[in-house]
C-alpha positions in Angstrom: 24.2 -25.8 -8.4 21.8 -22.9 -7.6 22.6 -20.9 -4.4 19.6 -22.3 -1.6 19.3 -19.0 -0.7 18.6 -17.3 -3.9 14.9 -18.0 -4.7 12.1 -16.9 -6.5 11.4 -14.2 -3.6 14.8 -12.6 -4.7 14.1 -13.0 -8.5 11.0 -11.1 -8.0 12.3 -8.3 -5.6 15.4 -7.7 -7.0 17.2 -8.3 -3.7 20.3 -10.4 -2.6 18.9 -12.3 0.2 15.1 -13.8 0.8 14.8 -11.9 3.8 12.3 -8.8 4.0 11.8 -5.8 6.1 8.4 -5.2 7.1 6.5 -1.7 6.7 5.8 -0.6 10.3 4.2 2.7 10.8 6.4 5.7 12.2 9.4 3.1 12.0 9.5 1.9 8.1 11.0 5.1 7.4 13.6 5.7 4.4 16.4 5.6 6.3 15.4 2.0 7.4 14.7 1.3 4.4 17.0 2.0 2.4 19.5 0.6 5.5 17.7 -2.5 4.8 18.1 -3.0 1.1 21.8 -1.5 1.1 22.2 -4.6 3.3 20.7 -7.0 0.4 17.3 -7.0 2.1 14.3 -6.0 0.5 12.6 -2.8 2.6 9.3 -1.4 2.6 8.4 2.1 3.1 5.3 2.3 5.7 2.8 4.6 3.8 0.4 4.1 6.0 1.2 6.8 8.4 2.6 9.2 5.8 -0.3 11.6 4.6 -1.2 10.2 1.2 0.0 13.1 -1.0 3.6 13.1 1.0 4.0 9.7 -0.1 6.1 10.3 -2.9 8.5 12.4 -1.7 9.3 9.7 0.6 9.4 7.2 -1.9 12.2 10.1 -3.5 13.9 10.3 -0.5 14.4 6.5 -0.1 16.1 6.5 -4.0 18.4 9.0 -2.3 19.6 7.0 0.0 19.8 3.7 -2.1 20.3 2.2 -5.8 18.6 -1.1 -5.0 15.0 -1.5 -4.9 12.3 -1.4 -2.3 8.6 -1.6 -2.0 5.6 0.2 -0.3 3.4 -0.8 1.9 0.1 0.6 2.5 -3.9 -0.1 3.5 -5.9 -0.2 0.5 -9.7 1.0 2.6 -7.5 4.0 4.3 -8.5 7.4 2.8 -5.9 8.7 -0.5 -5.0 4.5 -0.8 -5.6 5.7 -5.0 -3.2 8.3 -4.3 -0.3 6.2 -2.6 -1.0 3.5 -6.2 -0.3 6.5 -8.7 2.8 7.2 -6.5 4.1 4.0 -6.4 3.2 3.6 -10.0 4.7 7.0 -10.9 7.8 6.3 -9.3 8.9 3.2 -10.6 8.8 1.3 -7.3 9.3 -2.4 -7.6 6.7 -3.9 -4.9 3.2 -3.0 -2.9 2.6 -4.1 0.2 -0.9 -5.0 1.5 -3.0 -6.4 4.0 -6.5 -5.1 5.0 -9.3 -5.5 2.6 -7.4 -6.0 -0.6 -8.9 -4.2 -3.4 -8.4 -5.9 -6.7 -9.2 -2.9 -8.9 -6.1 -1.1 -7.3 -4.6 -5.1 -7.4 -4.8 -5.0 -11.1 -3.7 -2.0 -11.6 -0.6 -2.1 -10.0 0.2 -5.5 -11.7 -0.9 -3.9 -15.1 2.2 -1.3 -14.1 4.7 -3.8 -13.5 4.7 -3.8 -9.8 5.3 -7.3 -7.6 2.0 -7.4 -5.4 2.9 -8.7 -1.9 -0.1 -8.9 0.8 0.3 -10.7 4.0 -2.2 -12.8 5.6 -2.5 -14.6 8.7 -4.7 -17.5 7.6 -5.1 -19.8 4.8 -7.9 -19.3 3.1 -6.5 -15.6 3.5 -3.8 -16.7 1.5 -5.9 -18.8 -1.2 -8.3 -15.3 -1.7 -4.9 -13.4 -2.2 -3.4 -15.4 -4.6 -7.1 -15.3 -6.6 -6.9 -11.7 -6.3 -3.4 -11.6 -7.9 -0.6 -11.9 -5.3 2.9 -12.4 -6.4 4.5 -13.2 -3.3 2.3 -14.0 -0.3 3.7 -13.1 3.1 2.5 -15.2 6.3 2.5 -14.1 9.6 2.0 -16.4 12.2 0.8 -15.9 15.6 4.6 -14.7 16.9 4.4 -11.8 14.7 4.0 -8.3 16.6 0.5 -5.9 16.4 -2.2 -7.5 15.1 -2.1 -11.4 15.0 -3.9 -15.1 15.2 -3.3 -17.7 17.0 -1.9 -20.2 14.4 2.3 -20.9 15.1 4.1 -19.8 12.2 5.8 -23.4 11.5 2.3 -24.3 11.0 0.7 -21.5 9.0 3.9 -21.5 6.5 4.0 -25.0 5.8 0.3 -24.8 5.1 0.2 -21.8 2.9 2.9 -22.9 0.9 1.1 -26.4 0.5 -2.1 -24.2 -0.7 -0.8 -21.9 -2.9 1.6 -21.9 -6.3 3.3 -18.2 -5.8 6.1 -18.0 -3.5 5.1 -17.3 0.4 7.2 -15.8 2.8 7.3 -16.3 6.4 6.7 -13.9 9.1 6.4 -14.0 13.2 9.3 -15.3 14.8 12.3 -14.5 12.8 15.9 -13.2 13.8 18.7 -15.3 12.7 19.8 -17.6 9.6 18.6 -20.4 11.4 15.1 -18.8 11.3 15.7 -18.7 7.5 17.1 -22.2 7.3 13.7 -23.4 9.0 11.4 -21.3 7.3 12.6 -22.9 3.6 12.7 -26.2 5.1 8.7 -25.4 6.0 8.2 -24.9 2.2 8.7 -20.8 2.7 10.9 -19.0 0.0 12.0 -16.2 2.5 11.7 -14.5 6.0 10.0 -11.2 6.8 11.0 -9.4 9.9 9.6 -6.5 11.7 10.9 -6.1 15.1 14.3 -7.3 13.9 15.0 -4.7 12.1 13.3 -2.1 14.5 15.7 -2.7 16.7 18.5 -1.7 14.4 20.5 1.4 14.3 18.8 2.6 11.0 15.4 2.5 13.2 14.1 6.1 14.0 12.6 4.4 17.4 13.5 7.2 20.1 16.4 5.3 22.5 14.2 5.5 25.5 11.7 3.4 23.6 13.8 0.8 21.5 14.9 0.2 25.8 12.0 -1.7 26.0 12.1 -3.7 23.5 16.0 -4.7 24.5 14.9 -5.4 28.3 11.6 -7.1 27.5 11.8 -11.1 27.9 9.1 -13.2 26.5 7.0 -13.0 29.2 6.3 -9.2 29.1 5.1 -9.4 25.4 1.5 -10.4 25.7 -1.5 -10.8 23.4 -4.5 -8.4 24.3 -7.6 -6.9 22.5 -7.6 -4.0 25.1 -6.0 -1.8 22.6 -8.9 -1.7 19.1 -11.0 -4.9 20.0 -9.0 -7.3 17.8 -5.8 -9.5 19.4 -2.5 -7.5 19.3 0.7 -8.6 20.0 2.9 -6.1 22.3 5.3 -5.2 25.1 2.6 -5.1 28.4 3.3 -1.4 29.5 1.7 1.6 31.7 -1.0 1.8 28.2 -1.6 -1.2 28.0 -2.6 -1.8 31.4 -4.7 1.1 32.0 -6.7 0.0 28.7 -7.5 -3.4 30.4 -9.2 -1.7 33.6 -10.5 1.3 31.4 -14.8 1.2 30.9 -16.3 1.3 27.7 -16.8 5.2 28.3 -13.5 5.7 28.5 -12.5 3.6 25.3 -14.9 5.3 23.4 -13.9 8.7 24.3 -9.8 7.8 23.8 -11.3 6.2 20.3 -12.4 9.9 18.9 -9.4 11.6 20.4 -7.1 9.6 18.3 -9.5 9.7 15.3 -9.4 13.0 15.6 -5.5 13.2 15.9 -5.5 10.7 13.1 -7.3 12.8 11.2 -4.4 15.5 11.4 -1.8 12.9 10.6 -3.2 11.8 7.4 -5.2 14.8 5.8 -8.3 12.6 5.5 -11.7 14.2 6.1 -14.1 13.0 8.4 -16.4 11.7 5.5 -13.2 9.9 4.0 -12.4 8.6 7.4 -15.9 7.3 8.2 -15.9 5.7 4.6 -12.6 3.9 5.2 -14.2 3.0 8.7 -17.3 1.2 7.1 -15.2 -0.7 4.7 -12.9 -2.0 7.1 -15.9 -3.3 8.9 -17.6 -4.7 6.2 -14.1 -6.4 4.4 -13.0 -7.0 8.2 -16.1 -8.4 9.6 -15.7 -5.8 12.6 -17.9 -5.2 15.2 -19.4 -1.2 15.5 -17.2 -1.4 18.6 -13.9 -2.5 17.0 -14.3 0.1 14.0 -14.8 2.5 16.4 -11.2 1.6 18.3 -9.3 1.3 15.1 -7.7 4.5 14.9 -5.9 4.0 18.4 -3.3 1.6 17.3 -1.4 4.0 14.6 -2.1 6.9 16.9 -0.9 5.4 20.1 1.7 4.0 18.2 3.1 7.4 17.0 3.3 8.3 20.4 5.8 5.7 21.5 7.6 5.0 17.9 8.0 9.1 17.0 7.4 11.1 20.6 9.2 8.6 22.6 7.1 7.9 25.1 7.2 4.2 26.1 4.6 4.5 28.8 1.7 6.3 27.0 2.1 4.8 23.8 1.6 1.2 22.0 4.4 -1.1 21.8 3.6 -3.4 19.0 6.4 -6.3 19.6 6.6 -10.0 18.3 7.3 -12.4 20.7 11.4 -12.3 19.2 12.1 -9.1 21.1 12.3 -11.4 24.0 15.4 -13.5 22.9 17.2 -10.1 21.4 19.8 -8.0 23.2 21.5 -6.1 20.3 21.2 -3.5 17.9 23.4 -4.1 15.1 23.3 -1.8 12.0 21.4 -3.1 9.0 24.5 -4.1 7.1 25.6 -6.3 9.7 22.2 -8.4 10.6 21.5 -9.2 7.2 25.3 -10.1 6.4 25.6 -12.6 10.2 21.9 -14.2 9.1 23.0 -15.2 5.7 26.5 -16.4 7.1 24.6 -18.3 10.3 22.3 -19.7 7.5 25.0 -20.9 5.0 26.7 -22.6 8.5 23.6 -24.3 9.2 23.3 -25.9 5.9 26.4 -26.9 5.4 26.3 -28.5 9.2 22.8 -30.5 8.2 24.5 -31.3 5.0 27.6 -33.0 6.7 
């Protein structure tokens, strides 16, 4: 009798367990991931705040650090997206993450070089459009999940999706534990994708002072708000976020072109490339002038707290698990005490 907790997810990954770690900017480093898939996890490298031609040597120094493989995940309207494809096609990697305004020439390309395509949604019809487009594993975040997010539960959305499409979906927003797991199959899921779980392990670059926050926070203290980019973000409420809620639309607007400007350093991207990338994300997006304008705060103010360490300037992007968590266990041993509590709870309902 087949395992229950070998499914198609793992046949497509390559990984022991059907449990994935997400690729959060400044914290989806190699390190991470390669903690991650050494564990049986599938990782994914977060290219999305790597400048586009450094990409590969990070995808180099992730096969340093492990044998198994691993994925990339990055936005396919951000400037150089046609350069992070040729690196992940260059470099053999097994699976490309997506989200934002999916582009189904870079889609097709990638599945024409053997690669497992693997967007994430947070709606059906999101889900239905991604499998059109070519998906081979759709990931589902419900409205737990941390930064951006809906306001559908995730027992709902992942039931649903997996009732609308015929690839494999994977469940996001709200995960820790093998029960988690246990529950997200029973919805009709093939896996569980994690974020904050696995930033707050000891493979996680998140300065100490920072990853503090997210091990006092209790559910409370993890609001949604659209303060930060115009669009609903789940977070740890902090000294940031609170200052953006009273802040006028003067002051948005002139902390917007700060961090586009700083955003601008980060990635390499020139202003014409940024302002293209901009206009597609409003377009694909559906974003007002005012929310395209805000966009380049969340990675930016994100750095600040992920890579500086500074938990009262910068963003905390946090899903609504960080409340119930009180531990930072190394990679090996999450993954190996979910698949144990999960083979427990099956054999329990079983009995």
């Amino acid at each position: 009798m087949p395992h229950p907790l070998k499914t198609r997810v793992t046949e497509l990954l390559g990984c022991d367990w059907p449990i994935l770690q997400t690729g959060m900017g400044w914290v989806a480093t190699p390190s991470l991931v390669a903690g991650a898939c050494n564990a049986g996890a599938f990782g994914f490298l977060a290219a999305a705040t790597i400048p586009p031609d450094q990409v590969a040597l990070a995808i180099q120094d992730v096969k340093k650090r492990t044998n198994r493989p691993f994925g990339v995940n990055f936005l396919m309207d951000a400037p150089g997206a046609d350069v992070i494809t040729e690196a992940i096609l260059r470099e053999g990697v097994r699976a490309a993450g997506y989200n934002r305004a999916p582009n189904a020439a870079l889609i097709q390309k990638l599945k024409a070089g053997g690669v497992v395509c693997v967007p994430t949604c947070g709606a059906v019809k999101h889900a239905v459009k991604a499998e059109q487009l070519g998906a081979d594993i759709i990931v589902v975040q419900g409205g737990e999940g941390g930064g951006h997010t809906g306001s559908v539960p995730t027992t709902l959305l992942a039931a649903a999706s997996a009732d609308a499409v015929k690839v494999p979906v994977v469940a996001a927003g709200g995960f820790k534990d093998g029960r988690g797991l246990v529950a997200a199959l029973a919805f009709g899921a093939q896996g569980v994708a994690m974020g904050t779980r696995f930033l707050m392990t000891k493979e996680s670059p998140v300065p100490d002072v920072t990853l503090a926050r997210y091990l006092e926070a209790e559910i409370p203290d993890i609001v949604v708000s659209e303060a930060l980019d115009g669009l609903p973000q789940r977070m740890i409420h902090n000294a940031l976020s609170r200052r953006l809620e009273r802040a006028s639309a003067l002051e948005k607007l002139v902390m917007a072109i700060q961090n586009a400007l700083a955003l601008r350093r980060e990635t390499g991207a020139s202003i014409p490339e940024l302002l293209r990338s901009a206009l597609a994300m409003r377009r694909n997006q559906k974003l007002s002038n005012a929310q395209m304008i805000l966009a380049a705060n969340a990675p930016i103010l994100a750095r600040i707290a992920m890579n500086d360490g500074d938990p009262d300037r910068g963003y905390l992007p946090s899903g609504t698990v960080a409340g119930v968590i009180d531990d930072r266990p190394s990679c090996e041993e999450l993954v190996a005490r979910i698949v144990t509590e999960a083979e427990a709870t099956l054999a329990r309902l079983c009995r």
